[in-house]
C-alpha positions in Angstrom: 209.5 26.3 130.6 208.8 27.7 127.2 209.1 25.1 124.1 211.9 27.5 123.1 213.6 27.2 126.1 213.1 23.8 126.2 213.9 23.4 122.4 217.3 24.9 123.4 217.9 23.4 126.7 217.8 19.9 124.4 219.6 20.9 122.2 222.6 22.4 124.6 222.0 18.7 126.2 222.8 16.8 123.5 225.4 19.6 122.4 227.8 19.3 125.4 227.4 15.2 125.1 228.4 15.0 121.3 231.0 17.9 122.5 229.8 20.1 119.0 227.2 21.4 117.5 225.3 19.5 115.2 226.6 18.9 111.4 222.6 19.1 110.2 219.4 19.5 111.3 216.8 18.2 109.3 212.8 18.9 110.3 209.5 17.8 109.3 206.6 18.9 110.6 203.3 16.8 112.0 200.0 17.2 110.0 199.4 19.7 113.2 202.2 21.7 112.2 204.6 20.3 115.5 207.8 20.2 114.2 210.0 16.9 114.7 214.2 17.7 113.8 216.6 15.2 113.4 219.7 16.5 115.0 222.9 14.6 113.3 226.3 15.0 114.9 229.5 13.3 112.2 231.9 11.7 113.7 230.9 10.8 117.7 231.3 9.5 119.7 234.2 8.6 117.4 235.6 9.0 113.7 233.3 7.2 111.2 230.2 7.3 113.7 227.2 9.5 114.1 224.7 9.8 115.9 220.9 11.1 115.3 218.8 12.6 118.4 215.1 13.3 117.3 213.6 16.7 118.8 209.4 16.8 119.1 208.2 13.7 120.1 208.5 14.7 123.4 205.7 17.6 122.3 203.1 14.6 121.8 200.9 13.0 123.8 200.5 9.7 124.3 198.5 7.8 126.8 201.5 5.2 127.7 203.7 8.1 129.0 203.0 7.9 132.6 207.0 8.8 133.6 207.8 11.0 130.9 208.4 11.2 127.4 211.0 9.9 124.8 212.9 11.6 122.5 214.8 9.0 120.2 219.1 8.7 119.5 220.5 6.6 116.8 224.4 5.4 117.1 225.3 4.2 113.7 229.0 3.3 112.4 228.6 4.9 108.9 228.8 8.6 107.6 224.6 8.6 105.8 222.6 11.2 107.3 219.8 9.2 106.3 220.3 7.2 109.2 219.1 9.6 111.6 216.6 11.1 108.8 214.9 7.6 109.1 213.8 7.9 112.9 212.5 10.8 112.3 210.6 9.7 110.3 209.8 7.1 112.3 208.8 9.4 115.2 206.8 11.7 112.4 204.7 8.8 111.3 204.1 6.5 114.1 202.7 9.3 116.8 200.8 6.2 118.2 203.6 4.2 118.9 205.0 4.8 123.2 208.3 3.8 122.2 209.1 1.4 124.6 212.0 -0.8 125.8 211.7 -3.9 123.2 209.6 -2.2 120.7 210.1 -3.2 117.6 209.6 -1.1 114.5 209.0 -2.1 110.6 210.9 0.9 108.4 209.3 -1.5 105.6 212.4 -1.4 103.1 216.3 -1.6 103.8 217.3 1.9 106.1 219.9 3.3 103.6 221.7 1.4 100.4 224.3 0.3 102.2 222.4 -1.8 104.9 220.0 -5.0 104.6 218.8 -3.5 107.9 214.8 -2.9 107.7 213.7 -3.1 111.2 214.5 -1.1 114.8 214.4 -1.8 118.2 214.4 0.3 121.0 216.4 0.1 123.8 218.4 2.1 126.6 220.9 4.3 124.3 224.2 2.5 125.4 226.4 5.1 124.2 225.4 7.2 127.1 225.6 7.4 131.0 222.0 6.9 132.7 222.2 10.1 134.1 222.5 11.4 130.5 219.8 9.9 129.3 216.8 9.9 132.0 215.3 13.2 133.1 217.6 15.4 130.6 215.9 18.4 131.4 215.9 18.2 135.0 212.6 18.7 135.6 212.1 18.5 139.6 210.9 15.2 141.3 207.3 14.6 140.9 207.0 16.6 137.6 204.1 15.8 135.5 205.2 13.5 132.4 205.3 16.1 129.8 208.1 17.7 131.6 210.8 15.0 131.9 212.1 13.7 128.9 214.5 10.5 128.4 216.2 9.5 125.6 215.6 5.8 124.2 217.9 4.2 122.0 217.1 2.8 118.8 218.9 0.2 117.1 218.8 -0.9 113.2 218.2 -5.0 113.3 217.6 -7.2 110.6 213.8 -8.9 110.1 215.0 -12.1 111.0 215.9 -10.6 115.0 212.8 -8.5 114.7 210.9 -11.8 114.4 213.2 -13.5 117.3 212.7 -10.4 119.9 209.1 -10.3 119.3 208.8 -13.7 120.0 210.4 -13.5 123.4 213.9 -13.0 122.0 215.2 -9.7 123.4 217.5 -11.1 125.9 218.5 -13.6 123.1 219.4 -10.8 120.9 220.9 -8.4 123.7 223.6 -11.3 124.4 224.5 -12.2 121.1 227.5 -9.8 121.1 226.1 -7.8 117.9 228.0 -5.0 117.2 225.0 -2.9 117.4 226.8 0.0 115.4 227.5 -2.0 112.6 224.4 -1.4 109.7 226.8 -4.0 107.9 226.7 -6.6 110.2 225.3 -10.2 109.1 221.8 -10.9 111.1 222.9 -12.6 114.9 219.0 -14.4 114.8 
């Protein structure tokens, strides 16, 4: 598959979930040139909502992606593009990082103006179906890892739950009941 065709075969993914096109698409390019977008749908899954889905990460390399490779979605109750802008930055800057279950990433200042939210954590994306999310291109069984790609979720959290969930905390935090669309929401740890 070409990166083209595989370009568009995300994109068409992600398309028929949101059920539209994407409102904007912002890129930024790798010091290499590989271009990472920041697809941002307004308004799903529902009014007031977006979401942000990150295209070239899954281009890298990286020696912890033995099953495949993560492209990253953002769920956010709030209308700020900057919301998905911010992971990709995240997946621009931190090429080293595997983006793993329970990793926990420092944006270093609040997200956007109208959160106290500096910190991430990814997790499976629960605003979609496992079969959305895992193997999205379809890439036959026993594919090598650079052709299946899964989409992680990533979460804004406050410092004080980054602290808790790398202490152990990530149950602790997955329980609390935090509305984990809400970059308004007081800290749960």
């Amino acid at each position: 598959m070409g990166l083209v065709t595989r370009a568009e075969d995300f994109a068409n993914h992600v398309d028929a979930l949101a059920g539209k096109p994407p409102a904007n698409v912002y890129y930024q390019n790798l010091a290499d040139g590989t271009p990472i977008s920041a697809l941002v749908y307004q308004d799903v899954p529902e009014a007031g909502m977006l979401i942000g889905v990150t295209y070239g990460l899954s281009l890298l390399d990286n020696p912890a992606w033995t099953r495949g490779r993560p492209e990253l979605l953002i769920g956010v109750r709030s209308t700020d593009h900057r919301w998905a802008r911010a992971v990709g930055l995240l997946a621009v800057n931190l090429t080293d990082c595997p983006f793993s279950y329970g990793n926990v990433l420092n944006f270093g200042q609040p997200i956007t103006e109208e959160s106290a939210m500096d910190h991430f954590v990814i997790f499976a994306p629960t605003l979609l179906d496992q079969q959305d999310f895992l193997n999205v291109l379809d890439a036959p069984e026993g594919a090598p890892a650079q052709d299946v790609v899964n989409i992680a979720g990533i979460y804004p959290i406050h410092a004080s739950e980054a602290a808790a969930i790398n202490d152990g905390g990530m149950e602790a935090f997955w329980k609390s009941g935090a509305d984990l669309y809400d970059v308004t929401r007081p800290p749960v740890l």
